[in-house]
C-alpha positions in Angstrom: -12.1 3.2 -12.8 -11.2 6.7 -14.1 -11.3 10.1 -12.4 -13.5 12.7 -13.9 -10.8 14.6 -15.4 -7.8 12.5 -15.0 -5.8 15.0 -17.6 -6.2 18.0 -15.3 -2.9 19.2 -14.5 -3.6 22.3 -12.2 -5.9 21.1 -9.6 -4.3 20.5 -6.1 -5.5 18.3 -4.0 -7.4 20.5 -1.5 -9.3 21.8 -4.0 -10.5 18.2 -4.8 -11.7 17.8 -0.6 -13.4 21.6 -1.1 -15.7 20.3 -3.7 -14.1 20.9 -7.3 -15.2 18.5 -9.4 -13.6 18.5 -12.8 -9.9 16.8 -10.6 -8.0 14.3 -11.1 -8.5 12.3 -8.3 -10.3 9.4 -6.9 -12.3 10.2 -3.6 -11.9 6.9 -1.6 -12.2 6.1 2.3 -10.5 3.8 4.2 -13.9 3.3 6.8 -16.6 1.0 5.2 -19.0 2.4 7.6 -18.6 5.9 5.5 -18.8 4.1 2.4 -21.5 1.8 3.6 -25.4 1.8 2.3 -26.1 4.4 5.4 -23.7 7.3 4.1 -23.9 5.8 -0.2 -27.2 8.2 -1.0 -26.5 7.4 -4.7 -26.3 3.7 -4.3 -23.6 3.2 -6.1 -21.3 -0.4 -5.5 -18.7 -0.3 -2.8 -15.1 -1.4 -4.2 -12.9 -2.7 -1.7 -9.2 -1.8 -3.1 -5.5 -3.0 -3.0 -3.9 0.5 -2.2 -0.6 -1.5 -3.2 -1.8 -2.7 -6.9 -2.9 0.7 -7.3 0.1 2.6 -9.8 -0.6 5.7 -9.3 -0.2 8.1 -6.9 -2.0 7.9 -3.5 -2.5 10.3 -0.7 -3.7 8.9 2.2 -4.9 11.8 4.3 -5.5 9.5 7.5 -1.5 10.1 7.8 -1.7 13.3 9.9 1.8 14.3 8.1 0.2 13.8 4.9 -2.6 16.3 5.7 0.3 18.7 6.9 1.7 18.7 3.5 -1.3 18.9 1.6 -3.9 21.2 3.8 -4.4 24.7 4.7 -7.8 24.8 5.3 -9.8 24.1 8.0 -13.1 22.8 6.1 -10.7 20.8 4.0 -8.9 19.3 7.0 -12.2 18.3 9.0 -13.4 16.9 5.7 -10.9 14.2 5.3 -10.3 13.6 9.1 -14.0 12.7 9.0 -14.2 10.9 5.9 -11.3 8.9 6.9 -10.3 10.1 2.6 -7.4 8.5 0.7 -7.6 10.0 -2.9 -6.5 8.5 -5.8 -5.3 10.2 -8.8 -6.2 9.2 -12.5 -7.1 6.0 -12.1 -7.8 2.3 -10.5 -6.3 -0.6 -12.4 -8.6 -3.8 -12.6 -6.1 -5.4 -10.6 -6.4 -3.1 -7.7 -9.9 -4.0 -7.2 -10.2 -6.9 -5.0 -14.6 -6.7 -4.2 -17.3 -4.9 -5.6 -20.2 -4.6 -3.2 -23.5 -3.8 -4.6 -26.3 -2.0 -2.9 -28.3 -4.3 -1.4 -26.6 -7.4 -1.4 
C-alpha cells in the first residue's frame, strides 16, 4: 500500500490530520471500532497491520508526547485523539499486513 503522494517532501504531518490530501502519509487507527463497517462509508477492506514490520516511519499520535511534538492545532489535536490515528508515511510492506477484512464478511 502506497500513500497518495509518497514523494512529497514539504507536507508536515498536521497538515495531513487538517485534510491535505496530496501527503505522504498513511491515515491508520489503532481502534477497529473507527475502522469498522459503522465508521468505513466507502467500504473499503480493513487491514490489520504489524506496526513493527512496517520500515518506515510511524507516528503514533495516541502517544500524548507524540502529539506534543507534532500538533499545534486544536482541530488537528481532537482529530487524532478521536480517531485514535497512527500515520504512516510512504508506504506498507506486504509483510506488514497481517489481515485484510472485507466489507461484509
Amino acid at each position: 500500500m502506497k500513500a497518495r503522494s509518497p514523494n512529497s517532501k514539504n507536507v508536515k504531518p498536521q497538515q495531513h490530520i487538517l485534510g491535505e490530501r496530496e501527503t505522504p502519509y498513511i491515515s491508520t487507527t489503532k481502534d477497529y471500532e473507527i475502522a469498522s463497517p459503522v465508521y468505513n462509508r466507502n467500504r473499503t477492506p480493513i487491514v490489520k497491520i504489524d506496526l513493527k514490520k512496517v520500515t518506515t516511519e510511524v507516528i503514533d499520535f495516541t502517544n500524548k508526547d507524540v502529539i506534543k511534538f507534532y500538533l499545534d492545532n486544536p482541530k488537528a489535536i481532537y482529530n487524532v485523539l478521536k480517531d485514535a490515528e497512527v500515520l504512516i508515511k510512504e508506504k506498507i510492506v506486504p509483510e506488514a499486513i497481517i489481515k485484510i477484512i472485507w466489507p461484509g464478511t
